[in-house]
GUNUDO-941728 format. One record per residue (C-alpha): residue number from 1; x, y, z; residue in one letter. Coordinates in pm, 1 decimal, padded with zeros to 6 digits. Layout:
N
i X Y Z aa
NUM X Y Z A
...
//
This chain:
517
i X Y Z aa
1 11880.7 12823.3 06039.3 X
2 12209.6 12645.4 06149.7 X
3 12129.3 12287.2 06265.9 X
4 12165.3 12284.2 06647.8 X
5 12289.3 11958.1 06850.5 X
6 12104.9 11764.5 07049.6 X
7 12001.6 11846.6 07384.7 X
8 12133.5 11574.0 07532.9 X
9 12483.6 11689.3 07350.4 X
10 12474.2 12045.4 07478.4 X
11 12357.8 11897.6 07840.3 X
12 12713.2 11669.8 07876.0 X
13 12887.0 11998.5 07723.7 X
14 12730.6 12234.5 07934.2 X
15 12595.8 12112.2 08258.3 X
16 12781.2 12006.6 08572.6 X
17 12689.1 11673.0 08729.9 X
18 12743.4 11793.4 09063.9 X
19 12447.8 12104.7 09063.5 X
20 12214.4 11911.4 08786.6 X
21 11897.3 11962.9 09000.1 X
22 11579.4 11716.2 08980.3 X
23 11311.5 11887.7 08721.2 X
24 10939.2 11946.1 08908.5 X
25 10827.6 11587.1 08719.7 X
26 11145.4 11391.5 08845.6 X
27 11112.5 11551.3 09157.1 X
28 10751.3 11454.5 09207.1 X
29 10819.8 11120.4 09125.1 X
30 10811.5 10898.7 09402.1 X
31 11072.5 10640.0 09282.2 X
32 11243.8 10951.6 09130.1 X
33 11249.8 10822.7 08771.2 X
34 11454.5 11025.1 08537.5 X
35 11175.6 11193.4 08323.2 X
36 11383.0 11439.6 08089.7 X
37 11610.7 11213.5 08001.1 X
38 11418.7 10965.0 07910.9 X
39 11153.8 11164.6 07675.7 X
40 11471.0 11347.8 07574.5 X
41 11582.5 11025.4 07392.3 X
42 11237.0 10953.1 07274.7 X
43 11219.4 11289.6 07117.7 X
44 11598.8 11169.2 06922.3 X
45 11427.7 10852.1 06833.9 X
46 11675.8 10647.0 07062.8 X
47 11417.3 10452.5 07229.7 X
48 11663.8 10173.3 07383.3 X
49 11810.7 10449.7 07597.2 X
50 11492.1 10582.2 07698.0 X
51 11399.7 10249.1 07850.2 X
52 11787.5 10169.8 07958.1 X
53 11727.7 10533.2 08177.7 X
54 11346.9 10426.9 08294.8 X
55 11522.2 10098.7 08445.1 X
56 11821.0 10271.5 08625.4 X
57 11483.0 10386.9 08897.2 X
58 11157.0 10130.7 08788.9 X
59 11232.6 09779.7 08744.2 X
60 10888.3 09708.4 08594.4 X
61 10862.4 10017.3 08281.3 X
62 10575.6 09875.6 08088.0 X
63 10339.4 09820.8 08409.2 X
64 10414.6 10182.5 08519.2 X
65 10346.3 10316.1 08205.0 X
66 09992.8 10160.8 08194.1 X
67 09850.5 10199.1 08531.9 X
68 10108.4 10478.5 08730.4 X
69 09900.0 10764.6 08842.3 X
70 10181.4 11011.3 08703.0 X
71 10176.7 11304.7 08987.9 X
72 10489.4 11373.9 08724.6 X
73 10245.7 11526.8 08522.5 X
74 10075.5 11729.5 08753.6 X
75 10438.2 11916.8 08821.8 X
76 10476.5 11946.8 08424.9 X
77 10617.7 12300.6 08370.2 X
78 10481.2 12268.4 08006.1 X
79 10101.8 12292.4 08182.6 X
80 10159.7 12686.0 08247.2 X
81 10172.8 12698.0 07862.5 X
82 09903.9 12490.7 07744.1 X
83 09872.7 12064.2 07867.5 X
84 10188.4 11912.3 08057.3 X
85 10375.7 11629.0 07870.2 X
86 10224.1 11315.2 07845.2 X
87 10459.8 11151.1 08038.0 X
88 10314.9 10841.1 08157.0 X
89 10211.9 10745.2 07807.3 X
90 10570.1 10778.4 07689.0 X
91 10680.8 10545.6 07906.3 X
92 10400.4 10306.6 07811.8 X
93 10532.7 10376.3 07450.8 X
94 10906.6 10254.5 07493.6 X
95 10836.0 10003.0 07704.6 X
96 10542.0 09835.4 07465.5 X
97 10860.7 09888.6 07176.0 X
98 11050.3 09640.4 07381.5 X
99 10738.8 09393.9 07404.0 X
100 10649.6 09414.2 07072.5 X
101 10977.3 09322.8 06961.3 X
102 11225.5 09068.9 06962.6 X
103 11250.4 09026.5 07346.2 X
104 11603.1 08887.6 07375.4 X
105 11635.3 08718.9 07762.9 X
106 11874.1 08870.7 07994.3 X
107 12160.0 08723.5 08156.4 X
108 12155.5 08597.1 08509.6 X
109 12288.9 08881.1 08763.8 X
110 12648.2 08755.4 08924.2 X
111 12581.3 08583.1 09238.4 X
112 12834.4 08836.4 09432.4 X
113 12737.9 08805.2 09797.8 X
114 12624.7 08532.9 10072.2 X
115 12316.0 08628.6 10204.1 X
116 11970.8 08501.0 10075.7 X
117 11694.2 08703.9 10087.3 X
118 11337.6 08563.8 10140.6 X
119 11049.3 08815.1 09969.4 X
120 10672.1 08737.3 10101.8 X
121 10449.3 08904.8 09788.2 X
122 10544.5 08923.1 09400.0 X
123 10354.7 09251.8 09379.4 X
124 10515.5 09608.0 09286.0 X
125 10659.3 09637.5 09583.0 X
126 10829.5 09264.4 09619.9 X
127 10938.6 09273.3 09252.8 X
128 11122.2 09569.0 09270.7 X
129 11287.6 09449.8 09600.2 X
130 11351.6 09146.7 09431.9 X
131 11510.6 09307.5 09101.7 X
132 11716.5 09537.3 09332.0 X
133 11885.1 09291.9 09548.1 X
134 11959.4 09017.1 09294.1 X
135 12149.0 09312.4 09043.3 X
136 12343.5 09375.3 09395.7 X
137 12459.1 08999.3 09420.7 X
138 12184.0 08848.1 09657.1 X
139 11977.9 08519.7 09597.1 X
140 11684.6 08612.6 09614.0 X
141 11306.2 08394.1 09640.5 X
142 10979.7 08546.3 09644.4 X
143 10669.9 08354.3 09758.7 X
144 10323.1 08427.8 09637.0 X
145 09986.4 08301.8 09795.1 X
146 09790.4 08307.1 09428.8 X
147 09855.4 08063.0 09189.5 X
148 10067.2 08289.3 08965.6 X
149 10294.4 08581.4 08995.3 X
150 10196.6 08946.9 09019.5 X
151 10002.6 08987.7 09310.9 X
152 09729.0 09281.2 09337.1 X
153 09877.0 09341.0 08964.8 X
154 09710.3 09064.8 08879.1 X
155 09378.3 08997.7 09050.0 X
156 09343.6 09377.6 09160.5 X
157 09342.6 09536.9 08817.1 X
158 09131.3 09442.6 08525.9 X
159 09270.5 09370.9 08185.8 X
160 09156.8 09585.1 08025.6 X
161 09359.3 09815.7 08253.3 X
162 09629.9 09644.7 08238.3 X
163 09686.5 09325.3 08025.5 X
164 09798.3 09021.4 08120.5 X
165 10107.8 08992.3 07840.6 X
166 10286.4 09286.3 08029.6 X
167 10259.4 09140.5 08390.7 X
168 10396.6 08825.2 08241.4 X
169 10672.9 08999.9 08069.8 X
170 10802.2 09180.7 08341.6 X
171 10782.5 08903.8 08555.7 X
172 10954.2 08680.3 08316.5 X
173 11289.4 08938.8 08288.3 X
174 11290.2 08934.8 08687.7 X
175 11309.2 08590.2 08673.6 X
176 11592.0 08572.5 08428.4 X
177 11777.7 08767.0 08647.6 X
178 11797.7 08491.4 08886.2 X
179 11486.8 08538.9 09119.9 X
180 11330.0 08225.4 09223.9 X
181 10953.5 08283.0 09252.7 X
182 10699.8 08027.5 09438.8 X
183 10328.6 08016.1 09357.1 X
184 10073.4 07865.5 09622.2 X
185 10258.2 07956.8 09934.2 X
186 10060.6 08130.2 10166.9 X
187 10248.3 08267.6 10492.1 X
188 10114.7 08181.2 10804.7 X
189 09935.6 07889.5 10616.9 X
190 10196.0 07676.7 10422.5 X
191 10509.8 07851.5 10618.1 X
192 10572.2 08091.4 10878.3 X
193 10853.0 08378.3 10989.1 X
194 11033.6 08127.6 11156.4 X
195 11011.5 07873.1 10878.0 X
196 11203.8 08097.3 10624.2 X
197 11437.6 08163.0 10888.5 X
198 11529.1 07848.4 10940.7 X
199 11573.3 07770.7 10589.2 X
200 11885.7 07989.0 10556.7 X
201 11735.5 08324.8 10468.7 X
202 11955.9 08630.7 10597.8 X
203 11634.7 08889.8 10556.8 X
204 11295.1 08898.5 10504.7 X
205 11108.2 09161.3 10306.6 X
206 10700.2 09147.6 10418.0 X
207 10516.7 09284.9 10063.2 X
208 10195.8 09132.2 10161.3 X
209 09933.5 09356.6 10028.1 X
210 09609.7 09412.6 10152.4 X
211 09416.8 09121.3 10078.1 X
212 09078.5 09162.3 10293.5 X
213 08800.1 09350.7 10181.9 X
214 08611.3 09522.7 10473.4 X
215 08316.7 09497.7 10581.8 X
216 08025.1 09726.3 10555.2 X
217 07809.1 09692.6 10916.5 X
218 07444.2 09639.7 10736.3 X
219 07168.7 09379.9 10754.7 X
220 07150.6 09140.3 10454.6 X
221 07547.9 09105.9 10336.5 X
222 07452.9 08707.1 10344.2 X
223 07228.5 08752.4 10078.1 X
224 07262.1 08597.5 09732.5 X
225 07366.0 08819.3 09440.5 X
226 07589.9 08970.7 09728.6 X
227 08002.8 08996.5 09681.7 X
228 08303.3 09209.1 09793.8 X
229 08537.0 09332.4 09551.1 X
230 08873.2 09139.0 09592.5 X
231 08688.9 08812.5 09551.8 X
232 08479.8 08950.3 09218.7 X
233 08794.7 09084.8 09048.2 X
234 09008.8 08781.2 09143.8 X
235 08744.1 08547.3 08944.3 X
236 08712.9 08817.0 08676.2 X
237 09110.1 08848.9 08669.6 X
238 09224.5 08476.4 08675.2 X
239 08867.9 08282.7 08524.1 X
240 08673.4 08563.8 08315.5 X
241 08375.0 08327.4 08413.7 X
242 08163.9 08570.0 08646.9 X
243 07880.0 08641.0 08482.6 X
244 07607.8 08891.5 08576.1 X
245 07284.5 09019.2 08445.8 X
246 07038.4 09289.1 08561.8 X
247 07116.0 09528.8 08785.3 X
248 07439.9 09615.5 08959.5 X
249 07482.4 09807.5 09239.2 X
250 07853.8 09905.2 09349.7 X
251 07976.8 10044.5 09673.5 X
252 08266.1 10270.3 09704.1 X
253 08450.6 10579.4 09539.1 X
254 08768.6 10437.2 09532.4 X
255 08982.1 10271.2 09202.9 X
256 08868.2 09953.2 09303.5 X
257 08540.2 10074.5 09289.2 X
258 08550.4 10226.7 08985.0 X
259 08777.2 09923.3 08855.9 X
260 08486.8 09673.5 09004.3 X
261 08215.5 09907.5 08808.2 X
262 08401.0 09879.4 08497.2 X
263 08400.0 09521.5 08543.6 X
264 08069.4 09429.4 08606.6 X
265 07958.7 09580.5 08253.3 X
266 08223.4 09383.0 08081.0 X
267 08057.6 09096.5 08320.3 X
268 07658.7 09082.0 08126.1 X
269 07502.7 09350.2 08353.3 X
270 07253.4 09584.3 08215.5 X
271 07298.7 09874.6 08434.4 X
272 07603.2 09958.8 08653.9 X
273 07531.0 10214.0 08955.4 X
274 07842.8 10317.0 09163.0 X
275 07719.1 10458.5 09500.8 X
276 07978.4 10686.3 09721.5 X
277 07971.8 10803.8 10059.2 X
278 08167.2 11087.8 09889.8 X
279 08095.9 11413.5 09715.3 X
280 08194.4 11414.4 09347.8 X
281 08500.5 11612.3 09411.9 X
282 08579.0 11413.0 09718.8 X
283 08602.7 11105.5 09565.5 X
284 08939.5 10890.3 09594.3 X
285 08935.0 10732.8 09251.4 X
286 09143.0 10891.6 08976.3 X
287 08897.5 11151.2 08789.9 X
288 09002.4 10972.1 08422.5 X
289 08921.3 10620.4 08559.3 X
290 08587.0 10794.0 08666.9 X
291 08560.8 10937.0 08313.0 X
292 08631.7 10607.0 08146.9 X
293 08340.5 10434.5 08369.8 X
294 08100.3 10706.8 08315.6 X
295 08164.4 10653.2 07923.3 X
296 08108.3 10314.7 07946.7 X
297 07732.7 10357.4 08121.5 X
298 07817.6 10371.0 08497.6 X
299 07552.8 10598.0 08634.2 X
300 07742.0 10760.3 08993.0 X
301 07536.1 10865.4 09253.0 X
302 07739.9 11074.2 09573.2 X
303 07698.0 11127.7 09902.7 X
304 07459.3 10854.5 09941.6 X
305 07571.4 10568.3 10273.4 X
306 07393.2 10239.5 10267.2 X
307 07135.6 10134.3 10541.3 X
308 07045.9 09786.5 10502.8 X
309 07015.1 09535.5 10195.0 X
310 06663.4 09443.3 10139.2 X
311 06563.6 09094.1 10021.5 X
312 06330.4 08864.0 09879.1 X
313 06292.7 08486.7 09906.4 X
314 06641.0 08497.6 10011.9 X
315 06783.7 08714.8 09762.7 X
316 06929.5 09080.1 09731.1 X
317 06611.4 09297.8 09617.1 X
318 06780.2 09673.0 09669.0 X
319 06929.9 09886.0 09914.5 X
320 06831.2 10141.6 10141.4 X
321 07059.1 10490.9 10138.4 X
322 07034.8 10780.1 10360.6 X
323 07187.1 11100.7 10283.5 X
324 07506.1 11187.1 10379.3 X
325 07532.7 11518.3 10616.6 X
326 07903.8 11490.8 10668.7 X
327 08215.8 11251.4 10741.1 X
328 08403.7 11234.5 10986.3 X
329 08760.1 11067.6 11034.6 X
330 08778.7 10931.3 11349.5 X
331 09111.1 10862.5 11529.2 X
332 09325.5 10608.2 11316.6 X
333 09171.9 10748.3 10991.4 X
334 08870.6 10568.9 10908.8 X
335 08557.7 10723.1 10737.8 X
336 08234.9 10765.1 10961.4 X
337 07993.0 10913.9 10766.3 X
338 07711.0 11094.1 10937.1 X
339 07340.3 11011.6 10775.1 X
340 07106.6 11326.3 10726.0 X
341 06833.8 11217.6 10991.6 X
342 06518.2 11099.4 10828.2 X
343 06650.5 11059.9 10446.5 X
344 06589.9 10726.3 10246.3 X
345 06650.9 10639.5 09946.6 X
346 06584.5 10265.5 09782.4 X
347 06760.8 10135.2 09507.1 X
348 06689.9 09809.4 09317.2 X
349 06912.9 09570.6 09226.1 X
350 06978.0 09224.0 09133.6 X
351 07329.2 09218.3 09270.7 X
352 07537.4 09429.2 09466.9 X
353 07949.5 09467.9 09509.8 X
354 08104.5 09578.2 09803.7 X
355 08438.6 09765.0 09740.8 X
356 08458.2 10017.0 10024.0 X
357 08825.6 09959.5 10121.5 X
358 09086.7 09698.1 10207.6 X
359 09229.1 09542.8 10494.5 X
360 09556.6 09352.8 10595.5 X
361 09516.6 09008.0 10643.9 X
362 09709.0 08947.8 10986.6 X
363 09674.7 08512.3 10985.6 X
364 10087.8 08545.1 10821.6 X
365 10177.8 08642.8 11226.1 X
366 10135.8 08266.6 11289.9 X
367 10488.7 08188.7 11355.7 X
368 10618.1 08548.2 11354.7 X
369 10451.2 08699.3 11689.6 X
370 10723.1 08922.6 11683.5 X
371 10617.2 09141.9 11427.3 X
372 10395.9 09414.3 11581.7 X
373 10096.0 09592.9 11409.0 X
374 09978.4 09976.4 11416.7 X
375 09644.3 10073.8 11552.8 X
376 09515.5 10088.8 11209.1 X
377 09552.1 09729.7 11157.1 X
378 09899.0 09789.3 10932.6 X
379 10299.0 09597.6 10995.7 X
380 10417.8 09879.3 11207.9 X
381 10800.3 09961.0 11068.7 X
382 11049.2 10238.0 11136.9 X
383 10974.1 10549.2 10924.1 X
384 11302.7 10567.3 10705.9 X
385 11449.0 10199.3 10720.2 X
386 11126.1 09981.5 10685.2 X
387 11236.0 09759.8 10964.1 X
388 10951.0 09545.5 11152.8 X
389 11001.9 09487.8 11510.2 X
390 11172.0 09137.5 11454.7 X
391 11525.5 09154.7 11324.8 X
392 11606.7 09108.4 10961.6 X
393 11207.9 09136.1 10872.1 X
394 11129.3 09439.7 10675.1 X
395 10808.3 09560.6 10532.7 X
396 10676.6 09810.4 10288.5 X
397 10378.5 09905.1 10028.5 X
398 10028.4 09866.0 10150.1 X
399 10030.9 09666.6 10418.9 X
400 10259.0 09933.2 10579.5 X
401 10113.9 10267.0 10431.2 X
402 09733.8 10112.6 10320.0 X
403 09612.7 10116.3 10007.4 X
404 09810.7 10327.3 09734.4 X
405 09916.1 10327.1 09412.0 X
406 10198.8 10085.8 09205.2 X
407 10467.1 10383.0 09175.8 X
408 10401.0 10432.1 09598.1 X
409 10450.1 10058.2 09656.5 X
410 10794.7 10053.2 09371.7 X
411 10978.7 10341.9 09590.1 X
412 10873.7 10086.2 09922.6 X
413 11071.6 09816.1 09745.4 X
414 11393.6 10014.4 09660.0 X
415 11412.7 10151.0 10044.5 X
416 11352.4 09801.0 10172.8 X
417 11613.2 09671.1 09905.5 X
418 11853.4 09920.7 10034.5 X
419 11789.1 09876.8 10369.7 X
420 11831.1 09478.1 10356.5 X
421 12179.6 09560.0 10178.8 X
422 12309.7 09778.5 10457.9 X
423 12193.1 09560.3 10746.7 X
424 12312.5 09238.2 10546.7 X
425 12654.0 09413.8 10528.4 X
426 12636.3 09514.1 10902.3 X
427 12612.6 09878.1 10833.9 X
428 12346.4 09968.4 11104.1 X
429 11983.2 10139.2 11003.2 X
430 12014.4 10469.5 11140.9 X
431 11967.2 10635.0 10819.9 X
432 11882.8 10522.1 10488.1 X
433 12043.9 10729.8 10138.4 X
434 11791.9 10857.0 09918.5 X
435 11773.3 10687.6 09574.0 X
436 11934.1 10990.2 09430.4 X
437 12071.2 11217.0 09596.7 X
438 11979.5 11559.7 09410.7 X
439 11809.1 11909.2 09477.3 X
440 11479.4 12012.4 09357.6 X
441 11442.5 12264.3 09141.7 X
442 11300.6 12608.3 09286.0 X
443 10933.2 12641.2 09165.3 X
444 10961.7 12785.5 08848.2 X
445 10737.2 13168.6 08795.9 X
446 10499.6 13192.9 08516.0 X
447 10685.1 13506.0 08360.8 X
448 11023.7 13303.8 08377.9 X
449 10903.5 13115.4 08092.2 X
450 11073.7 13155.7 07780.4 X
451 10771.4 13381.1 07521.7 X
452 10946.2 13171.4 07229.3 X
453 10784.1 12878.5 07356.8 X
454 10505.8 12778.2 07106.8 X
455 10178.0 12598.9 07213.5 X
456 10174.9 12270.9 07081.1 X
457 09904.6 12028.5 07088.4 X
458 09935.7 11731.0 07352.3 X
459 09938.0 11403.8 07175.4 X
460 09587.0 11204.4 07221.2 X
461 09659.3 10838.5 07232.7 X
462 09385.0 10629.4 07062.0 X
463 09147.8 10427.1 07246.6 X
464 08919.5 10118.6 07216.6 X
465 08559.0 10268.7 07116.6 X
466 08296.2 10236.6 07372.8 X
467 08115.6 09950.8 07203.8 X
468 08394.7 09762.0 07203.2 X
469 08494.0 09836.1 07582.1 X
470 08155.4 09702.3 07717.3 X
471 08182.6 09394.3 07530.3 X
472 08512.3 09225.7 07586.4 X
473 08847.0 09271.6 07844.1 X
474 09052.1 09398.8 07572.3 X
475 09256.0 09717.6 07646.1 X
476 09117.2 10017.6 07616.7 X
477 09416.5 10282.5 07571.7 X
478 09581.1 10146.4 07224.8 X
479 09929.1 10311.6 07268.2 X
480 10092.7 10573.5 07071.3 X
481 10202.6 10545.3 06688.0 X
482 10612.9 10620.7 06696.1 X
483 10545.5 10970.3 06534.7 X
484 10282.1 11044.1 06796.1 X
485 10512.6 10931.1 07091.6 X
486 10815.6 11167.9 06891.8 X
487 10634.6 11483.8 06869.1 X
488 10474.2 11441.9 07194.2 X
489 10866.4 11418.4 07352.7 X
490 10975.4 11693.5 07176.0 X
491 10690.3 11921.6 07359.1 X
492 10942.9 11897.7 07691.8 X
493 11091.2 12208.5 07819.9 X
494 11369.5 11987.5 07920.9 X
495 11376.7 12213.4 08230.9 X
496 11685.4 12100.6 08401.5 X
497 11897.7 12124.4 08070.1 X
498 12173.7 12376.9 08273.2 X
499 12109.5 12245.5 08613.4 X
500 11974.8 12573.9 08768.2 X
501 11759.5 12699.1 08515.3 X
502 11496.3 12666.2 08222.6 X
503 11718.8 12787.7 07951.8 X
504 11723.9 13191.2 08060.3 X
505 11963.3 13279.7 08314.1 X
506 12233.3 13305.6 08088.0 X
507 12233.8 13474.7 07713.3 X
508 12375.0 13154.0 07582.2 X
509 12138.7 12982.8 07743.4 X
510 11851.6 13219.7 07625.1 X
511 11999.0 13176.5 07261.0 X
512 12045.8 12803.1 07286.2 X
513 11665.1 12758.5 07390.2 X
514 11526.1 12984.4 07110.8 X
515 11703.9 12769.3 06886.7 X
516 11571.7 12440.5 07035.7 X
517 11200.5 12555.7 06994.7 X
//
């Protein structure tokens, strides 16, 4: 068979810029990352431009690719023939070729324009702000309560999800682009709104987080062998010396939950129970990371809402559950379950973790009284600009939106980031441009799929055995081998490869297809 070019060749031949239209994964995307071309020039081996694309939308690749949720996969076209593309885990790939070689430092981003920019958080959402508006010629400082850089990256996610070594990396290239970041500032405690201001700063970008963990309304949360979440993972996260035994009761059905559950076996305890107001298929937590704790020993019990914490001689003995009937949402979102009258359930335990949600700390309005706050307790903002109610203060990610994931909080930082630059440059904030600026393509009909297509086999990437999960905080996906990553590329339709089609509404492009598969 005659060799056939590349598709990347045949796409700057063929295609017109002006109607290329977003594929379903791009399109899902909420920073709109370029998918096919990026696992386009994994599948040629060109694995420098696959991460030089990844960065033109994500400033931090390698985190992305080891803890995004991927909804990109969800839209895979590929799924209607047999498993969508890997995606996520092809990012991962490039971006852990880059770590795992000679890193070379980047060089400082032109200092182009006058304004400074102030940025209150060094999670996703602040360091991709950050990244934005230096490139575009802004100084640029973040400050960060914790005593190192990362935010809920760091204390919020377990190594083993996500190691250390990548945070640090990331970091360390934002820095070298010229953004100062602070450690051990705490707004509202060591500075306020008003401080920054008067320091010189033009704008103000509020990526805060949610640091609180709420409260369950029980007897007995003062009890010994008693903890929240946030505080457990922050000491498991930045000491590794919580240590547990017995045991372990865990409240929630979210990540952190699940994340916390994890934990806690890694921590010395002999049995792990996560209990959910939830049903199993209700549950917020991704169903993998549910997967991965069930495989590692946590038992998961649903539908089950706590009634009080029983003690003895001062000390957390079990709880009492009571069967859940139903949940309501009342009127600014929250959960109220609804107990089945009469049920009861006790549990023993030696310790028990609370990780039923997350709250926003409000003490950072000391100084900055200006800044008003939504009946759910969130920095109210305007919808499409991300501007506060005090001039030149912006906010975004999960103190404006609650709790979601790092991809959710990265698109927060580009709006604010272009936001900041149009206000900065006194262009108003009546409408913000989209980070590209493309149509989606129409949903695409089973039949319409090409029958040369072949099934191919999704790529499994290797993981830490269970025995070695429960006993140490190493990482438990491995990464895949260069071949693996390769063949797994090459099972992309490439669906946007003429701009309006997936390779059929034209002979040639019928013909070209059949030879590409």
């Amino acid at each position: 068979m005659e060799a056939l070019e590349s598709p990347s060749r045949l796409i700057e031949e063929w295609c017109w810029p002006s109607v290329r239209k977003l594929a379903p994964c791009e399109a899902s995307c909420p920073a709109k990352v370029n998918v096919p071309g990026y696992v386009i020039a994994i599948s040629q081996g060109n694995f420098q431009k696959a991460l030089d694309t990844i960065r033109e939308s994500i400033s931090l690749p390698a985190i992305c690719g080891y803890v995004c949720h991927h909804p990109c996969e969800d839209a895979c076209i590929r799924a209607e023939i047999d498993e969508s593309v890997a995606i996520r885990s092809l990012k991962r790939f490039v971006a852990d070729y880059e770590l795992e070689g000679s890193l070379e430092k980047v060089a400082p981003a032109e200092r182009t324009k006058g304004g400074k920019v102030a940025v209150v958080g060094s999670g996703p959402a602040g360091l991709t702000a950050a990244y934005d508006l230096v490139k575009q010629g802004y100084g640029v400082t973040v400050y960060e309560a914790l005593p190192v850089a990362g935010g809920m990256l760091v204390i919020g996610i377990p190594e083993f999800v996500l190691p250390r070594r990548v945070i640090e990396a990331e970091i360390e290239r934002i820095k070298d682009l010229g953004v100062e970041i602070k450690t051990n500032v705490r707004l509202g405690k060591d500075l306020s709104l008003d401080d920054i201001m008067r320091q010189g700063f033009k704008a103000v970008f509020l990526a805060i987080g949610m640091q609180e963990s709420l409260k369950l309304r029980i007897t007995g949360l003062d009890l010994e062998g008693v903890f929240y979440a946030l505080p457990f993972l922050r000491e498991v996260n930045l000491s590794k010396g919580v240590k547990l035994e017995g045991k372990v009761i865990v409240i929630g059905g979210g990540n952190v939950a699940v994340d916390t559950a994890r934990a806690a076996i890694r921590s010395g305890a002999a049995e792990v129970h996560l209990v959910c107001i939830e049903s199993r298929q209700e549950m917020p937590a991704f169903k993998w990371e549910i997967e991965s704790a069930e495989e590692e020993g946590v038992e998961i019990h649903c539908a089950l809402m706590p009634q009080e914490i029983a003690s003895e001689n001062g000390r957390i003995a079990g709880i009492n559950f009571a069967d859940v009937k139903s949940i309501e949402v009342d009127d600014v979102g929250r959960l109220r379950p609804i107990p089945v009258e009469g049920s009861k359930h006790f549990m023993d335990a030696d310790a028990a973790i609370i990780a039923i949600g997350q709250g926003l700390d409000s003490s950072f309005l000391k100084g900055a009284k200006e800044v008003a706050l939504s009946r759910k307790g969130t920095i109210e903002v305007a919808p499409t600009t991300l501007a506060t109610s005090m001039p030149g203060v912006f906010a975004g990610g999960d103190a404006v939106s609650g709790i979601g994931t790092v991809i959710e909080a990265i698109a927060a930082g580009h709006r604010v980031a272009q936001s900041i630059d149009r206000y900065l440059k006194g262009e108003g904030l009546k409408e913000i441009h989209p980070v590209r600026a493309m149509a989606v393509m129409e949903e695409v009909e089973e039949e319409r799929i090409p029958k040369f297509v072949e099934r191919r086999d999704r790529q499994r990437m290797p993981r830490l055995s269970v025995a070695g999960r429960k006993s140490s905080f190493k990482e438990v996906e491995l990464g895949f081998p260069r071949d693996a990553a390769i063949n797994e590329a090459k099972r992309c339709l490439n669906c946007p490869v003429c701009g309006n089609c997936i390779f059929y509404r034209s002979q040639m492009c019928y013909d070209t297809a059949a030879r590409l598969f």
